[in-house]
N, C-alpha and C positions, 0 to 999 in steps of 0.2 A: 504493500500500500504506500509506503514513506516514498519507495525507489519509484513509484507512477508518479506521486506529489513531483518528485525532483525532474523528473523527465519531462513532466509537462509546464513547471515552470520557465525549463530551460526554453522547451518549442514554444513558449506561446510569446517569449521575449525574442528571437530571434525572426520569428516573423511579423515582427511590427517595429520600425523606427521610434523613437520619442519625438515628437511635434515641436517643433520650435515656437514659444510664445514671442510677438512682434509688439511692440508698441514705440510710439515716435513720442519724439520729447523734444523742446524747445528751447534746445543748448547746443549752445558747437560741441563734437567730438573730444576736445582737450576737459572741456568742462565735466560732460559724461564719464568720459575716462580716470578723472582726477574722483568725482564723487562715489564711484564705482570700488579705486582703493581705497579710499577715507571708509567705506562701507564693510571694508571688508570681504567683499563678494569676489575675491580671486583666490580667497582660500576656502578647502573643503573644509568640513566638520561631521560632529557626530548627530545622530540622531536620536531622539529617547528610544524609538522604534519603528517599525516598520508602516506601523497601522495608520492609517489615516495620510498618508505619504507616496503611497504606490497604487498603481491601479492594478485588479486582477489579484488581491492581496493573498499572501500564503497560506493554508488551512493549517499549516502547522508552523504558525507563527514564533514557537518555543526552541523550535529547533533552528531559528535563525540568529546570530548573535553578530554586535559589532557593526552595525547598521549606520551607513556611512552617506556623505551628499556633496558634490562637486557640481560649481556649475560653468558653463562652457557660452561665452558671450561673444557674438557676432555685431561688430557697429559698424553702421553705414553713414556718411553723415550727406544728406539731403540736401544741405546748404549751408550758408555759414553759421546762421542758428537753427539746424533742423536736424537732429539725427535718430535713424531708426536703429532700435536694440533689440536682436534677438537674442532669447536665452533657452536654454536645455540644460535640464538637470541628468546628473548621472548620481543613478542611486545603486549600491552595494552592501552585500549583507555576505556574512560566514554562514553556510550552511553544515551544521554539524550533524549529520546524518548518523544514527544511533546506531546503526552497525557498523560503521566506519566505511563504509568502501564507498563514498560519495559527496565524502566531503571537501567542501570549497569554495572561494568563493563565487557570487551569484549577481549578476547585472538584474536590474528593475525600472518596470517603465512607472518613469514620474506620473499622478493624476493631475500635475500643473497647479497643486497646491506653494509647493517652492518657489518654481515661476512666475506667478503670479506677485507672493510675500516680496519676493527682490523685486519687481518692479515697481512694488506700489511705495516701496521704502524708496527706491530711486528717486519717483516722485516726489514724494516728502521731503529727503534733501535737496533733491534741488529748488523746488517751491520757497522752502526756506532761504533759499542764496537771492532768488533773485534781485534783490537790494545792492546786491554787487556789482557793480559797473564792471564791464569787460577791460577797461586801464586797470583797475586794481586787481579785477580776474591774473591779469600781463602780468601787473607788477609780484602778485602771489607767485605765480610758476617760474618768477625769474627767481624769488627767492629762493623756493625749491630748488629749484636747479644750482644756482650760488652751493646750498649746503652739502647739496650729493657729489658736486665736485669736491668742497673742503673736507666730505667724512672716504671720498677717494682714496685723495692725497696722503692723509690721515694712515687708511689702511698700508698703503705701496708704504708709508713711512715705518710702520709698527713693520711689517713684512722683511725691508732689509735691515733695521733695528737687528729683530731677532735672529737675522743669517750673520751680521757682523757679531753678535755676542756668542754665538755657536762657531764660529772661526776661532774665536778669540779662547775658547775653551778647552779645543781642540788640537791648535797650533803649536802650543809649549810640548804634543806629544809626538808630530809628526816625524825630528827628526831621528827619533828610535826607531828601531822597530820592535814591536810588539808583537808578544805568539800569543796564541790564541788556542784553547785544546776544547776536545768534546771529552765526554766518557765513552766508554765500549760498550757499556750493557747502562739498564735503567735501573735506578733504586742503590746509587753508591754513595758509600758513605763518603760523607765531607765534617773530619776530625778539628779537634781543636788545636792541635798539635803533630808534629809528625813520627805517632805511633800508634800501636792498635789498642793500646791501654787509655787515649785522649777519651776527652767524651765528644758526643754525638754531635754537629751541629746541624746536621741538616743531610735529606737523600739529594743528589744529583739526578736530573734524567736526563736521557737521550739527546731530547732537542735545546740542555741546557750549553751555554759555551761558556767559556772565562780566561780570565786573560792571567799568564803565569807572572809569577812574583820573582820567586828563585824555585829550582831543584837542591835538594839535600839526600843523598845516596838514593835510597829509593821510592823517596815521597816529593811530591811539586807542592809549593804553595800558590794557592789561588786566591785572587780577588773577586771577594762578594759584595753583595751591596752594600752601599755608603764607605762606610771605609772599613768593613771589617774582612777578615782573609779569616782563610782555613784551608787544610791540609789534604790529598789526595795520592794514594799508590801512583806511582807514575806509571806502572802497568796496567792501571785503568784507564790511563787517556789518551787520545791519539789527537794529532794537530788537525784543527778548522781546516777543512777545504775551500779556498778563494773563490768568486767568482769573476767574470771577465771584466770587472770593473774593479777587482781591487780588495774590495769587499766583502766581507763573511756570506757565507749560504747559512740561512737560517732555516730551523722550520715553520711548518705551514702558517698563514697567514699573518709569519712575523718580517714577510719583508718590508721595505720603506714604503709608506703608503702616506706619501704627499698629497695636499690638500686641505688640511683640517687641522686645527692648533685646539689644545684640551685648554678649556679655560677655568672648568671649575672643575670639582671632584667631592663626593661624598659619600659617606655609606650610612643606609637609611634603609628602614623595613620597607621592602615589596609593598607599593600600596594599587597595585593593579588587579588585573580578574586575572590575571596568566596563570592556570594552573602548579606549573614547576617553579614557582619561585613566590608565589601570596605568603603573605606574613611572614616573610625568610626574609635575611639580612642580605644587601645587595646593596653593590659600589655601582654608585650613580658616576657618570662620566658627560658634562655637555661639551659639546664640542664644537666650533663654528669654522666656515670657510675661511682661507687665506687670502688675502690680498683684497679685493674688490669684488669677487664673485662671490655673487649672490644664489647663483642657479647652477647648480653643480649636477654633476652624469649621477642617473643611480646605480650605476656598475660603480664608482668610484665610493660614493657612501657605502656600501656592502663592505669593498677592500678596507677601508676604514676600521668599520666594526670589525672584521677580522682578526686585524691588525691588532687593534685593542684587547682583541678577547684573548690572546695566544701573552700578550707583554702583560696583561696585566694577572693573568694564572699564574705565570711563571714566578713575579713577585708573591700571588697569594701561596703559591707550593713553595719558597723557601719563606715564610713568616710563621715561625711557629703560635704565632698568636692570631694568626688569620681566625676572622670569624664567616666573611664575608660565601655566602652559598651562590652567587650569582653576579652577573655583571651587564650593565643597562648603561649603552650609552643616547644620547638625546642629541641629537642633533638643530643647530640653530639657522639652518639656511631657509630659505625664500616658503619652498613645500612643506620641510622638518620633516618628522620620522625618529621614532623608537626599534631600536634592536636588542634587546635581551637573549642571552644564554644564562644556562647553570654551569657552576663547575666542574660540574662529571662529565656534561658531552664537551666540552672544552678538554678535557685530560683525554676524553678519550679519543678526539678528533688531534688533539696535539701528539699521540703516542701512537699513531696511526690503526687507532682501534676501527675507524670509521675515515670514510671518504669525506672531502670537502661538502658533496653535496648532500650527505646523509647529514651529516654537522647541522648545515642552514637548513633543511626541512624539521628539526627540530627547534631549531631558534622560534622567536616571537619578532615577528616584521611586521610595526604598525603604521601606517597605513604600510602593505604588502609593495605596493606599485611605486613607492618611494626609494624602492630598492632595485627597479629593475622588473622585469616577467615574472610573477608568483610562479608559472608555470616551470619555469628556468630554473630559479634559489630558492625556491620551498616555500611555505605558509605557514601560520601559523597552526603547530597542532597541538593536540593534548597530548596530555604526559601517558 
């Protein structure tokens, strides 16, 4: 019965378009367009639910979750104060189908309730302007313009900022050279000294690396984080392999993944619906584009999260005081997007327990499409 429900929502949305609602308004193009972002109407949001929102509504309304609304504006301008606005809403919902073999997400034709709400709000604001003379209208957009240059400049400024203090940090090491070793097998001990009577400080794994200090007959000292070292058989390690730039090979998803600067960092209870991580401890990460861009690839936000999830396990697996079950970063750019994992498919995606793309079909990708093709990197699922 559920699998007819799901089949026929899919055919009865594929053979029918969503109708574009039209209405004409009595402003130039710049003005519409300007009241349009003030409104907020270029970003999607959530819904409370499905009901009252879509036409042809679901029978099994319960089994839809995460009910989503995006809307897609076409402007035409008529004259110099005349321009026509169409709009189309895209509605989506997670279809969690109780036997699992069917779930995911679901397009929905709008009943032109949304449509309608953005227009009539458009009207309103602008109703309200009209006391604005089109000079002051000029002189406003020049301001605008003025400050998106100066928060430019600003950016490109903070952007080499931070490449010349990363030189600078760098530099006092380049003219040594520095080795670099892995271990041979996962789960070695890393002593506090160099014998097998020290105590414990911590397992090494596979895809950890570290940079040697000295040898002493048959144990290396390594460098761990901040400034402390500890002690390692030098029959357990064998030297990093280079790659064509120079550069260490890491493992998965810890190569350099440019674009994104971490600006804040916390850890804070789960306070989301995400199965695998509600009311569990979880290091929040936001992070914002670099330089100027605003609108960034969703193939690069994925590499990102990646990036993140592998660097910052790796700190959680040598902290013996780690409490942290999960890792959520949040992204600041134009669309935004949430991506969570737990710790255990992070270890087990780091230790090649699991392929890259079994890893991201268990992650949480919110909104999905901020990432890329749900259908490509996975969705979110239940635990």
């Amino acid at each position: 019965m559920l699998l007819a429900i799901f089949l026929l929502a899919v055919h009865s949305l594929s053979q029918a378009e969503q109708q574009a609602q039209l209405r004409e308004f009595p402003f130039s193009l710049g003005a519409v367009q300007s009241a349009l972002q003030q409104l907020g109407a270029y970003r999607g949001a959530r819904l409370p639910s499905l009901a009252g929102f879509i036409e042809g509504e679901p029978a099994e309304t319960p089994n839809y979750e995460h009910p989503y609304y995006e809307f897609k504006f076409d402007l035409k301008p008529l004259g110099p104060n005349q321009t026509l606005v169409s709009v189309q809403v895209n509605v989506s919902a997670w279809y969690a189908d109780p036997q699992g073999n069917n779930s995911g997400y679901q397009k929905f034709k709008s009943n032109g309730r949304l449509e309608s709400d953005i227009l009539d709000r458009l009207s309103d604001f602008l109703s309200n302007r009209k006391s604005i003379s089109s000079l002051d209208l000029r002189g406003l957009e020049q301001q605008i313009e003025v400050i998106h240059k100066q928060r430019v400049d600003s950016e490109h400024r903070i952007a080499e900022l931070e490449r010349q203090l990363l030189d600078l940090k760098t530099s006092g090491r380049e003219t040594s050279k520095i080795e670099y070793v892995t271990t041979t097998k996962s789960h070695v001990p890393v002593l506090s000294a160099p014998g097998n009577r020290a105590s414990l400080l911590l397992h090494a794994e596979l895809e950890d690396e570290f940079e040697i200090l000295q040898h002493r007959g048959a144990w290396s000292q390594i460098r761990l984080e901040g400034d402390r070292n500890g002690w390692i058989r030098s029959s357990q390690l064998k030297p990093s392999q280079l790659d064509s730039s120079g550069g260490l090979e890491r493992g998965p998803g810890s190569s350099s993944a440019p674009g994104f600067t971490v600006v804040r960092e916390i850890v804070s209870s789960f306070s989301g619906d995400w199965p695998r991580l509600k009311d569990k401890p979880a290091l929040y990460i936001w992070a914002r584009p670099e330089g100027s861009a605003l609108n960034v690839l969703a193939g690069d936000k994925l590499k990102f999260a990646k990036h993140i999830f592998v660097e910052r396990y790796r700190e959680a697996a040598h902290n013996s005081q780690n409490s942290v079950q999960g890792i959520v970063v949040i992204f600041l750019d134009q669309r935004g997007g949430v991506a969570a994992a737990d710790l255990d498919n992070i270890r087990s995606w780091a230790e090649g327990g699991v392929s890259a793309a079994t890893f991201i079909a268990k992650c949480s990708l919110d909104p999905p499409g901020a990432f890329g093709n749900p259908t490509a990197i996975g969705r979110v699922t239940s635990p």
